[in-house]
C-alpha positions as CSV (number, residue, x, y, z in Angstrom):
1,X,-11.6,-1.4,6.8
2,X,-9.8,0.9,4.0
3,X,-9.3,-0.7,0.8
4,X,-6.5,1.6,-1.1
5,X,-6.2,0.3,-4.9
6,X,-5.3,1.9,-8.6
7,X,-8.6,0.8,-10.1
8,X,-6.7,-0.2,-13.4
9,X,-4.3,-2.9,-11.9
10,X,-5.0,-6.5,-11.8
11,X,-3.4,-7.3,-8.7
12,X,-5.8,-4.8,-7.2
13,X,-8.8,-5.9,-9.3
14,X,-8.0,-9.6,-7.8
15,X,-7.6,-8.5,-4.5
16,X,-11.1,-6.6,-4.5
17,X,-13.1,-10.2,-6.1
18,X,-11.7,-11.7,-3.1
19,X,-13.3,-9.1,-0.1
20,X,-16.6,-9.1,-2.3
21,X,-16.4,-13.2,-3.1
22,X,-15.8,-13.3,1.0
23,X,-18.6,-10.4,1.5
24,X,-15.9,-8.6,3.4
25,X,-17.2,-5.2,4.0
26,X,-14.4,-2.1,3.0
27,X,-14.3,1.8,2.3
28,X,-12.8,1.6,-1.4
29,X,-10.2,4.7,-2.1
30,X,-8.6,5.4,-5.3
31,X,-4.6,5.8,-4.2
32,X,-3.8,7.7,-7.4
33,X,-6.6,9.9,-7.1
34,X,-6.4,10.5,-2.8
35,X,-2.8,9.7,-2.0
36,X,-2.4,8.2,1.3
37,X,-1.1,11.4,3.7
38,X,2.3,11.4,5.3
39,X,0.1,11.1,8.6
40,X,-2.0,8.0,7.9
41,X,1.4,6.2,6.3
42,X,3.3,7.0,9.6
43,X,0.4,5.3,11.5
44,X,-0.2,2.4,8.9
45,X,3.9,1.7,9.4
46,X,3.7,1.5,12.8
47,X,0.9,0.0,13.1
48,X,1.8,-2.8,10.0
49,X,5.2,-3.7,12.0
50,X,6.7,-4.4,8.2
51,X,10.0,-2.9,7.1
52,X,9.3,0.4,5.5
53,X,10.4,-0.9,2.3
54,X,7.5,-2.7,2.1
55,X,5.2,0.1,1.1
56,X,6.6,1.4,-1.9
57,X,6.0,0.3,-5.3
58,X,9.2,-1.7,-6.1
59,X,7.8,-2.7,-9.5
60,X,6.5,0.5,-10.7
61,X,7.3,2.9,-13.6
62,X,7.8,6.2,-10.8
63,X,9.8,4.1,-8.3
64,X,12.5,2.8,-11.3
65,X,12.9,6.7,-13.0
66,X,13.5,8.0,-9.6
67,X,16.2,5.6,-9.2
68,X,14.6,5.1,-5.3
69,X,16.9,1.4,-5.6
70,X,19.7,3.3,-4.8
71,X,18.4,6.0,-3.2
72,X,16.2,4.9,-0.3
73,X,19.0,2.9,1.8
74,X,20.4,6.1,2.1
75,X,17.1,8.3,3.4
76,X,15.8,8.2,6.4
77,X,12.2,6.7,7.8
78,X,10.9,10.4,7.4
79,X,11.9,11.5,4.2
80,X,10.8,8.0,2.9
81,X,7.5,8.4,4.6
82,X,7.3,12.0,2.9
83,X,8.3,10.9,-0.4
84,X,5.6,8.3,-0.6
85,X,3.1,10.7,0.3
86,X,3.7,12.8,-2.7
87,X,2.2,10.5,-5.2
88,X,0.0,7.2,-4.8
89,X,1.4,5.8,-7.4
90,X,4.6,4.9,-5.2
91,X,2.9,3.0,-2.6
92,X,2.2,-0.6,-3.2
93,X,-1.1,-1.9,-3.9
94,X,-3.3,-3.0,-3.0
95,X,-3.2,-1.5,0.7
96,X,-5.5,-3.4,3.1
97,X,-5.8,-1.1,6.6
98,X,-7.9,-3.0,8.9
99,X,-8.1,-2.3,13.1
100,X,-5.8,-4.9,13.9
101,X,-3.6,-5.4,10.7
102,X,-2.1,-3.6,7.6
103,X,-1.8,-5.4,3.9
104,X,0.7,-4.4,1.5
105,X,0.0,-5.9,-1.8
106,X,-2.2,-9.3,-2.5
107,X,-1.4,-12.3,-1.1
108,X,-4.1,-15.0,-1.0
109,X,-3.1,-17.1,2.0
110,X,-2.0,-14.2,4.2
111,X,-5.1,-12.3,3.5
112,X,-7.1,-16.1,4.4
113,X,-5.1,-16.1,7.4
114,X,-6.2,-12.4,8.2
115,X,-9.9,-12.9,7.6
């Protein structure tokens, strides 16, 4: 299981308690510091069956001076996919990829119903 957090936010910090307070075993991966690849966010899309939309950052600093509100309905699933593969800090967090499921952000009860 791949646990893809921004060590410094609280959502992520929270999410992380949970797996150890569960002793749910993970690989840990700074997402600002080892971006997720166009390549494993392709498969983690697919795989994850959630709108695309779902994997970018809404809330963050990047995502707002890049305008992306307006600009995403416009781009396609590929250039989306690239985009968020140039800088972690455009993908949500935390980012829970398991074998049978992917987790974008933290949500208590889904992640109980998960595990």
């Amino acid at each position: 299981m791949l646990f893809l957090e921004y060590p410094k936010c609280t959502t992520c910090q929270k999410a992380k308690k949970w797996l150890d307070d569960h002793g749910i075993a993970y690989t840990d991966r700074d997402i600002k510091e080892q971006n997720p690849t166009y390549e494993e966010l392709k498969a983690w899309y697919t795989q994850s069956g959630l709108p695309l939309k779902k994997f970018f950052n809404t809330s963050g600093l990047l995502y707002k001076s890049l305008g992306l509100k307006d600009k995403l309905p416009t781009m396609g699933e590929d250039a989306q996919l690239r985009l968020l593969a140039t800088d972690g800090m455009l993908v949500k967090r935390p980012l829970l990829v398991t074998e049978t499921a992917v987790l974008t952000g933290f949500r208590q009860a889904e992640w109980e119903e998960k595990f």
